[in-house]
KOLSEGU-803770 format. One record per residue: residue in one letter; x, y, z of N, C-alpha, C in turn. Coordinates in steps of 0.001 Angstrom, whole numbers, plus 500000, padded with zeros to 6 digits. Example, Ala and Ser with C-alpha at 12.3 -4.5 7.8 and 13.67 -1.06 7.14 Angstrom:
BEGIN
+---------+--------+--------+--------+--------+--------+--------+--------+--------+--------+
| residuo |    npx |    npy |    npz |   capx |   capy |   capz |    cpx |    cpy |    cpz |
+---------+--------+--------+--------+--------+--------+--------+--------+--------+--------+
|       A | 513190 | 494310 | 507800 | 512300 | 495500 | 507800 | 513200 | 496700 | 507800 |
|       S | 512850 | 497750 | 507080 | 513670 | 498940 | 507140 | 512900 | 500030 | 507870 |
+---------+--------+--------+--------+--------+--------+--------+--------+--------+--------+
! end
This chain:
BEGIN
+---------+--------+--------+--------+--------+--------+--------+--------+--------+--------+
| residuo |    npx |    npy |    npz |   capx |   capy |   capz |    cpx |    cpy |    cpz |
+---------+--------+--------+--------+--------+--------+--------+--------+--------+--------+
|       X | 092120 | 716713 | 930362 | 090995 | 717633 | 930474 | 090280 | 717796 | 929145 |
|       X | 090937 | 717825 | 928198 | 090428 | 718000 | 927012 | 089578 | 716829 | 926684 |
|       X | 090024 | 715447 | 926923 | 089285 | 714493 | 926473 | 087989 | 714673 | 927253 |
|       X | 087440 | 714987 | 928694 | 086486 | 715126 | 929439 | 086071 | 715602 | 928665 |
|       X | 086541 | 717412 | 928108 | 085272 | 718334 | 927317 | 085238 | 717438 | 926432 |
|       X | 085814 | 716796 | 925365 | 085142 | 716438 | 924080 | 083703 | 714962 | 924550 |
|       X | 084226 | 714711 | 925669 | 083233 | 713059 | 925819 | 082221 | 714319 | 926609 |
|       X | 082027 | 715241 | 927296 | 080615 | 716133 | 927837 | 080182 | 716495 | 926199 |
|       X | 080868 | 717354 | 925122 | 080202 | 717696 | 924366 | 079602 | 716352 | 923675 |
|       X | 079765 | 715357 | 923223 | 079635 | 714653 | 922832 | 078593 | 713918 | 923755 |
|       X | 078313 | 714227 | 924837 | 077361 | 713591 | 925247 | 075934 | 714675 | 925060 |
|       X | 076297 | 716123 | 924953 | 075768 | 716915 | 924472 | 075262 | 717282 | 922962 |
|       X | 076250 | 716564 | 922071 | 075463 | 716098 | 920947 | 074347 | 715228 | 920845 |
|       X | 074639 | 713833 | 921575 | 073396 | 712672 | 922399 | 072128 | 713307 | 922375 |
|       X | 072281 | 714380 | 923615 | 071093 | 714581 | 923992 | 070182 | 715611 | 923204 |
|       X | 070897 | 716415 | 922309 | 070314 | 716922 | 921392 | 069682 | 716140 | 920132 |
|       X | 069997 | 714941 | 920090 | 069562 | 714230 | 919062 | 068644 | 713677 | 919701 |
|       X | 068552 | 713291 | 921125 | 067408 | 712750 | 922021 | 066192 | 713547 | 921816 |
|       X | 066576 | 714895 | 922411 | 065445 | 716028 | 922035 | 064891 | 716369 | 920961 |
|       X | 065792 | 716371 | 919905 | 064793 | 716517 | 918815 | 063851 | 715356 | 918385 |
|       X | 064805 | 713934 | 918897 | 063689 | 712813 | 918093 | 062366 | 712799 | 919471 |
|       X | 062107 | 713219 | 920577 | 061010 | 713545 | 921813 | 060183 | 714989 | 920697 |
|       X | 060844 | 715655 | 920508 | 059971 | 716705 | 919354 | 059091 | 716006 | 918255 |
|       X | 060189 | 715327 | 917838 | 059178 | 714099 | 916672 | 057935 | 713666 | 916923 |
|       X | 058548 | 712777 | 918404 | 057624 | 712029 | 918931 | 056338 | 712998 | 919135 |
|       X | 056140 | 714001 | 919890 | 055695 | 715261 | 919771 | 054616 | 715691 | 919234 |
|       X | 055399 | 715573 | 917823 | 054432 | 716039 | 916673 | 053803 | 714608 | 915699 |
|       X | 054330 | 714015 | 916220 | 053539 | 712411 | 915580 | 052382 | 712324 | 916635 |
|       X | 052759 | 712691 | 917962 | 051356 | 712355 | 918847 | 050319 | 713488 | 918394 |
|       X | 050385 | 714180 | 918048 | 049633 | 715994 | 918209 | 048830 | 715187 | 916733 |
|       X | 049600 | 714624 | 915757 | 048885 | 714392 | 913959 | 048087 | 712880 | 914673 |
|       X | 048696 | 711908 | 915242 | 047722 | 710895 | 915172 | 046455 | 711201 | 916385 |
|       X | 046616 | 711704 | 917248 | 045415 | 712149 | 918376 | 044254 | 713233 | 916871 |
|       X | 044818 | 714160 | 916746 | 044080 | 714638 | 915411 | 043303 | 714030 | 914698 |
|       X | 043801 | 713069 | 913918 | 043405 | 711798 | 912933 | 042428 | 711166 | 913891 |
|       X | 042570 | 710689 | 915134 | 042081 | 710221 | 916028 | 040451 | 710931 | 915609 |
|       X | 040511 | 711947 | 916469 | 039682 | 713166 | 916217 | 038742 | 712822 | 915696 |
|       X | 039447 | 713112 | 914369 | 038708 | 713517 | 913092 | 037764 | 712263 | 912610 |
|       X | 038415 | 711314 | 912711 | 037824 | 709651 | 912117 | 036910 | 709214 | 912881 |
|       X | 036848 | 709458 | 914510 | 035819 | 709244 | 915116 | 034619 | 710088 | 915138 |
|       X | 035062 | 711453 | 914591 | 033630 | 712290 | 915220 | 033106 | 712791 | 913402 |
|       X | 033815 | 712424 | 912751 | 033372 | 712253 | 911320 | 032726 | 711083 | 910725 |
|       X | 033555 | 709996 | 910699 | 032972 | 708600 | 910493 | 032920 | 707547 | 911250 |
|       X | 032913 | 708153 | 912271 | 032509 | 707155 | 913377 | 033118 | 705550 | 913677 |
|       X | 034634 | 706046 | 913059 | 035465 | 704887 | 913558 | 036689 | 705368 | 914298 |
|       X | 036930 | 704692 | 915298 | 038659 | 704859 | 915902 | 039103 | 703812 | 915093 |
|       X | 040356 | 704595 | 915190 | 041877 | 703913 | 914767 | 042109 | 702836 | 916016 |
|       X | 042365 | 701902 | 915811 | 042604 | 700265 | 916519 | 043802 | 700448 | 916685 |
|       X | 044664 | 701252 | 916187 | 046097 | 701318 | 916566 | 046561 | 702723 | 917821 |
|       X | 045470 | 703506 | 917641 | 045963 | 705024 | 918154 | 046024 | 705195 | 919423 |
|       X | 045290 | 704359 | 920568 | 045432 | 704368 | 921873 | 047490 | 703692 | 922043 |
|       X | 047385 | 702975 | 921702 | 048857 | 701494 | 921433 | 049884 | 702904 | 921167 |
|       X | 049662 | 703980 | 920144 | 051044 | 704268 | 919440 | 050723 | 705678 | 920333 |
|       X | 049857 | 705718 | 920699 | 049869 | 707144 | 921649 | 050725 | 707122 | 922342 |
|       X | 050914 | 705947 | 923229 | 050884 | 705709 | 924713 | 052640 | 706063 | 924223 |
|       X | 052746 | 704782 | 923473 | 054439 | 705198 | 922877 | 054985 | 706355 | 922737 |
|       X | 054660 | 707085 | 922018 | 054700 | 708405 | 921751 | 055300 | 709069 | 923008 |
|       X | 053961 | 709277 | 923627 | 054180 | 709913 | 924665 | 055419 | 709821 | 925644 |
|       X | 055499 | 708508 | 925660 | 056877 | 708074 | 926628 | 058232 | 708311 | 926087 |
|       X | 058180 | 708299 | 924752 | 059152 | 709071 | 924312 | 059497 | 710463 | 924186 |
|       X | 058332 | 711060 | 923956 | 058294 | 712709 | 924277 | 058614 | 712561 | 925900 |
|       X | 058517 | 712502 | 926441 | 058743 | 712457 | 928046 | 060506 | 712508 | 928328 |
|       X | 060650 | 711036 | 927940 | 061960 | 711074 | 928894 | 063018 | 711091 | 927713 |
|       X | 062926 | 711020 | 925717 | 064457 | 711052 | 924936 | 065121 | 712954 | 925305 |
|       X | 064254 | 713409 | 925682 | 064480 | 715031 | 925948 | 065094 | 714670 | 927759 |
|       X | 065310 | 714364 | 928218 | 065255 | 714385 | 929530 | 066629 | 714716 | 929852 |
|       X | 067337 | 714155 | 929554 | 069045 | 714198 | 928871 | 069622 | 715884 | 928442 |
|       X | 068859 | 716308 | 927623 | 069084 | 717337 | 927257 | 068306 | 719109 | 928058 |
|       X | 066888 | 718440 | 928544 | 066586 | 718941 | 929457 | 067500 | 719625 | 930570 |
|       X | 067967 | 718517 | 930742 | 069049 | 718617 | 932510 | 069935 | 719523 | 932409 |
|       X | 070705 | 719282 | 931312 | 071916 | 720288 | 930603 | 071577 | 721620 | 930554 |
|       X | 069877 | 721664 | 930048 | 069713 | 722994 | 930216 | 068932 | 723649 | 930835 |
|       X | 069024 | 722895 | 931888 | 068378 | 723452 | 933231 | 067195 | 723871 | 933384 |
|       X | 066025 | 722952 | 932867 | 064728 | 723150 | 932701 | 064377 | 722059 | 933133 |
|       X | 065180 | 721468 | 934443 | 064394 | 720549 | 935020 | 063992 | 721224 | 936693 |
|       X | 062950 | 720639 | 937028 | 062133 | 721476 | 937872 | 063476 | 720864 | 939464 |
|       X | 063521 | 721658 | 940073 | 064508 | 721845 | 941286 | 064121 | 722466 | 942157 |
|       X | 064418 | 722186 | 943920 | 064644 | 722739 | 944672 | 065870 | 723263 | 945168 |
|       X | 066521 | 724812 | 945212 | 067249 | 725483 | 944736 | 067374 | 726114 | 946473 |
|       X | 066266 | 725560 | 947342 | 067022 | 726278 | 948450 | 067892 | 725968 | 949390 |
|       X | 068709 | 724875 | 948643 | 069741 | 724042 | 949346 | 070946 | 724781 | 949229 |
|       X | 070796 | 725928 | 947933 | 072157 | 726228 | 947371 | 072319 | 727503 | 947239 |
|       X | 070780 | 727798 | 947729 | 070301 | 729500 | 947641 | 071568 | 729808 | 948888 |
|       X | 071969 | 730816 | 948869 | 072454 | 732036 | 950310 | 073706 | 731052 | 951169 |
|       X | 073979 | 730585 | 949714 | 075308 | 729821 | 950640 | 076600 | 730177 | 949938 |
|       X | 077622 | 729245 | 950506 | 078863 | 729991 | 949831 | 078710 | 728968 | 948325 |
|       X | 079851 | 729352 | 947667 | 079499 | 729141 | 946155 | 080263 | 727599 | 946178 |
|       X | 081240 | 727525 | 946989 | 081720 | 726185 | 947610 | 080466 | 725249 | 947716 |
|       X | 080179 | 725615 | 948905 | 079149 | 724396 | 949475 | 077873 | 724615 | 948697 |
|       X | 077618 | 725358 | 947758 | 076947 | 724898 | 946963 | 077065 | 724503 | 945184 |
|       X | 078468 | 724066 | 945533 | 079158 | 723363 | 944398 | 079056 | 721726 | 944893 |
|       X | 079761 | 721687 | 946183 | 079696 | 720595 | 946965 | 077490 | 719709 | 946869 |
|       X | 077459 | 720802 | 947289 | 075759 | 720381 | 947253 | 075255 | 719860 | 945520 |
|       X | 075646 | 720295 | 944976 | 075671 | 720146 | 943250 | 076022 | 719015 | 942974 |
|       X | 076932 | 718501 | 943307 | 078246 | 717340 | 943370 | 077083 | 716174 | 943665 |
|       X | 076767 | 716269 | 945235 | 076046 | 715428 | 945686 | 074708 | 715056 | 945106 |
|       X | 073806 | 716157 | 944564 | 072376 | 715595 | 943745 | 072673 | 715367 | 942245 |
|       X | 074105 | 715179 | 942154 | 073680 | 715444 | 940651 | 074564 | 713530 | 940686 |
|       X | 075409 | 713314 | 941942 | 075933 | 711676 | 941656 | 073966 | 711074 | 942520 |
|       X | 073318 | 711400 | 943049 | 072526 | 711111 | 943450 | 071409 | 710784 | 942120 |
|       X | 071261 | 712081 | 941471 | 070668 | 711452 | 940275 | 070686 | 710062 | 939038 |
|       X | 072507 | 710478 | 939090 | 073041 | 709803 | 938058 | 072717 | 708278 | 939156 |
|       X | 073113 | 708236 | 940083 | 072742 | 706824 | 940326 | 071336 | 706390 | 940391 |
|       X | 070169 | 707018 | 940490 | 069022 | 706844 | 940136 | 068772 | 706497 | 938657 |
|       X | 069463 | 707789 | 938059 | 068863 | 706901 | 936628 | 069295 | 705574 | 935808 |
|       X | 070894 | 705673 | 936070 | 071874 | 704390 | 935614 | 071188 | 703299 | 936348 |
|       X | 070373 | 703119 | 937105 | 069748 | 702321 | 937998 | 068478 | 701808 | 937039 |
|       X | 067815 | 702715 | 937150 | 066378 | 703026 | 936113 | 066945 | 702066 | 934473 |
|       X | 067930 | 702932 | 934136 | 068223 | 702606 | 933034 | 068842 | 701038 | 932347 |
|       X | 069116 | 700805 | 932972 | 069718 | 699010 | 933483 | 068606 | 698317 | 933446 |
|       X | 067390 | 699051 | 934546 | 066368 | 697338 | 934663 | 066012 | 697894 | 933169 |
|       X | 065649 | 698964 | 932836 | 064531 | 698688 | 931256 | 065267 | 698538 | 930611 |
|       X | 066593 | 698222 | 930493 | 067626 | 697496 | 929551 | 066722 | 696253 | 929567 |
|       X | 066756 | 695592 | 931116 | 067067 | 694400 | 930994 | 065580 | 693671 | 930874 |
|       X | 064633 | 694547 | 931348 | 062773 | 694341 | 931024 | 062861 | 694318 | 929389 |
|       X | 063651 | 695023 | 928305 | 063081 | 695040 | 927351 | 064222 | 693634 | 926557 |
|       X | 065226 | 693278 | 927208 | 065882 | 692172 | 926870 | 065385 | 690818 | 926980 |
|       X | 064486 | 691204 | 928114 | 063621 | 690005 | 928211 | 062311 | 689470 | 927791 |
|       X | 061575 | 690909 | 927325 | 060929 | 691220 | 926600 | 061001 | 690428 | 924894 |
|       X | 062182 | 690922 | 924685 | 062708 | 689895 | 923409 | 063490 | 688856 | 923316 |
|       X | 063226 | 688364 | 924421 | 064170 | 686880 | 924653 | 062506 | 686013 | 924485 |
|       X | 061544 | 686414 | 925519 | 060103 | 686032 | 925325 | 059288 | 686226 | 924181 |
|       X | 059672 | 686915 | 923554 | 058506 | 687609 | 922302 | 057524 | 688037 | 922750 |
|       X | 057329 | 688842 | 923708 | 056336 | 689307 | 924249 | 055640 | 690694 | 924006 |
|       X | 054728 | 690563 | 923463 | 054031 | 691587 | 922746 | 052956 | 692510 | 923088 |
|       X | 052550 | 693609 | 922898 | 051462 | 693750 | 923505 | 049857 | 693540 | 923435 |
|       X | 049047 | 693739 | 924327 | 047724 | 693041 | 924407 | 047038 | 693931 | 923185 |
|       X | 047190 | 694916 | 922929 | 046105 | 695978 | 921912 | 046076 | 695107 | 920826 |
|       X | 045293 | 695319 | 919614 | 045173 | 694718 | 918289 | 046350 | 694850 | 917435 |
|       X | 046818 | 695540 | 917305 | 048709 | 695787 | 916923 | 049516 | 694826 | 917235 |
|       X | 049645 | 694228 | 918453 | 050464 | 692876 | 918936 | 051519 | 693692 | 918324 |
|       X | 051967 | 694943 | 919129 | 053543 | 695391 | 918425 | 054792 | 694179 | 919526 |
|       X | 055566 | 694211 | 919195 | 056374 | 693632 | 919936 | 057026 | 694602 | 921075 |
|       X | 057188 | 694206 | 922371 | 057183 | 695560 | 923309 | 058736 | 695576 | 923523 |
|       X | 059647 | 694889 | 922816 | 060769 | 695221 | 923340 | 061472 | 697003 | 922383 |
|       X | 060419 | 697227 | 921358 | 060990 | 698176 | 920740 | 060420 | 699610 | 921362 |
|       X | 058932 | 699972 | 922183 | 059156 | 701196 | 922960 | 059563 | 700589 | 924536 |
|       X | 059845 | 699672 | 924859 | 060756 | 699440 | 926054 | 061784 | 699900 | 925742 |
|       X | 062858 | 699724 | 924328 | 064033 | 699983 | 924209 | 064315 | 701904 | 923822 |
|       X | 063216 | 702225 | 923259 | 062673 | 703445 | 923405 | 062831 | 704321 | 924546 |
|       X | 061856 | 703441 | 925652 | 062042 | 704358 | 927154 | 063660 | 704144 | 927566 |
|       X | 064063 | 703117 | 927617 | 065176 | 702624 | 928129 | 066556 | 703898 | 927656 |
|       X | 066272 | 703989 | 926229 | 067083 | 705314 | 925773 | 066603 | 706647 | 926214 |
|       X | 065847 | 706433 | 926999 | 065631 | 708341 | 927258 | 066179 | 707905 | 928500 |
|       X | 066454 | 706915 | 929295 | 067123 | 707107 | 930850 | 068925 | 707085 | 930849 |
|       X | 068625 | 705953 | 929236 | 070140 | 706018 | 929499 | 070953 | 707597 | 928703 |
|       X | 069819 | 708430 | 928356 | 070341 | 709818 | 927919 | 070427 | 710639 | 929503 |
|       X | 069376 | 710090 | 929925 | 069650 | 711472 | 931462 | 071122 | 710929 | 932088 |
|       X | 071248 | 709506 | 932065 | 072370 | 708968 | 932856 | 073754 | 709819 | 932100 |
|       X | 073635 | 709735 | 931001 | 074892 | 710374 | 930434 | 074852 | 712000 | 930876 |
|       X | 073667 | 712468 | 930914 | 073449 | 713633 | 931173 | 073860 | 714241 | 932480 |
|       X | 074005 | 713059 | 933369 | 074146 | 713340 | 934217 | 075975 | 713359 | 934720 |
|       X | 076256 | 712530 | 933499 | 077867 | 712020 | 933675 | 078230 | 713668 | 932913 |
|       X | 077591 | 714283 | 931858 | 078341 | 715217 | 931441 | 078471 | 716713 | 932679 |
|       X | 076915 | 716702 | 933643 | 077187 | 717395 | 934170 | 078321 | 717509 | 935761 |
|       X | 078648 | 716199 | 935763 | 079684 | 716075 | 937212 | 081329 | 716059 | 936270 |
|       X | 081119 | 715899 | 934861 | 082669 | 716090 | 934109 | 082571 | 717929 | 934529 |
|       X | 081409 | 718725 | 933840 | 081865 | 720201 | 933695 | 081637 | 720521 | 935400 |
|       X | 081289 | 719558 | 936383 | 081363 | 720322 | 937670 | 082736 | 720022 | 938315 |
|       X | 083318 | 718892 | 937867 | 084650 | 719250 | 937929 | 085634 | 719728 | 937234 |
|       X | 085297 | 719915 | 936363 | 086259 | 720787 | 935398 | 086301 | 722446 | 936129 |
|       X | 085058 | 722916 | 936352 | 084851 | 724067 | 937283 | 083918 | 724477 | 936390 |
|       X | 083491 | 724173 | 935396 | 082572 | 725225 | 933955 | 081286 | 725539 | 934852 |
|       X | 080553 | 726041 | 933988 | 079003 | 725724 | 933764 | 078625 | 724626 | 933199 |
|       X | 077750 | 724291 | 934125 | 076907 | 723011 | 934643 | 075738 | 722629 | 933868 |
|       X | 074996 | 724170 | 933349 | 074100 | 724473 | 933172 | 073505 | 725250 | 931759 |
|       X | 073555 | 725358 | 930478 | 073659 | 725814 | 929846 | 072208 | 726505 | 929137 |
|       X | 071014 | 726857 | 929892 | 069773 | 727207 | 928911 | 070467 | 727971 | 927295 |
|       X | 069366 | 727572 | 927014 | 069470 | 728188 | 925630 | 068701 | 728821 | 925211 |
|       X | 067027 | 728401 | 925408 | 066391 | 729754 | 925311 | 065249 | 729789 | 926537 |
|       X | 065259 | 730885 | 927118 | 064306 | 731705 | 927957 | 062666 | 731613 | 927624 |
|       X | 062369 | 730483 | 928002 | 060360 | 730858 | 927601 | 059478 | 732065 | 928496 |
|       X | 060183 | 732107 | 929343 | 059581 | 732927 | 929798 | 059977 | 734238 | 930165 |
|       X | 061054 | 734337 | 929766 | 061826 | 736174 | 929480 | 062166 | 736329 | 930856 |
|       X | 062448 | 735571 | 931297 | 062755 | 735871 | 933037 | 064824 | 736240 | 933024 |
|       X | 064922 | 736541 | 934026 | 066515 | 736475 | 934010 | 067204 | 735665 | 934620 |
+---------+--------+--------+--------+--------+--------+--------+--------+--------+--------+
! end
């Protein structure tokens, strides 16, 4: 039992390092859209790179948090499966969407393994003026699925352990 908690926390370290580098990503999109901004409606040039590193960005803000998201229960749910039932069958019900997930994403997470493996088996790059090589935000997205997948392994360890599943941390909206 003990080894379970230490491989959940530890997958809970993961996803906190996921989330903060999706924060990064974050605040690198918020400064180059800015720059963006500013260069076009000042001197009347775009950046040739900023559409290309947006797009990146973004996909990393999206899904390296996704992982850590789940854990803390700020992913959007339908809750009336589990509403007004016994605490059983809606442990049981828990059980079931949460191996339902995990096999969705370990699924997800595999092909863009294997899109961005092939990606760099081809050298295949992208079309913008950058010609970045695409196996590095393929391998990018690919790590924010394979964070929910773990995310999802930590939450069926603490649903059988019996814990909480679920851990928010902070309240945005002061609700209870």
């Amino acid at each position: 039992m003990t080894l379970l908690r230490r491989a959940a926390a530890l997958i809970d370290r993961m996803n906190f390092a996921g989330a903060v580098f999706a924060a990064a990503a974050l605040c690198l999109l918020a400064l180059l859209l800015i720059v963006e901004v500013a260069t076009t409606g000042l001197v009347n040039y775009s950046q040739p790179w900023a559409v290309e590193y947006a797009s990146y960005l973004l996909a990393a803000a999206m899904l390296c948090g996704a992982g850590w998201t789940l854990g803390d229960g700020g992913h959007m749910r339908v809750r009336f499966v589990s509403t007004e039932r016994s605490p059983r069958i809606a442990r049981v019900l828990e059980y079931v969407a949460s191996l339902a997930g995990l096999a969705m994403a370990a699924f997800i997470a595999a092909a863009l393994i294997g899109m961005a493996l092939r990606s760099h088996q081809l050298g295949s790059r992208s079309y913008f003026p950058m010609q970045t090589p695409l196996v590095w935000p393929q391998l990018v997205v690919a790590s924010g699925f394979v964070l929910l997948t773990l995310g999802f392994v930590a939450r069926l360890i603490r649903l059988a352990l019996g814990e909480e599943f679920e851990t928010p941390t902070v309240d945005a909206f002061g609700a209870d």
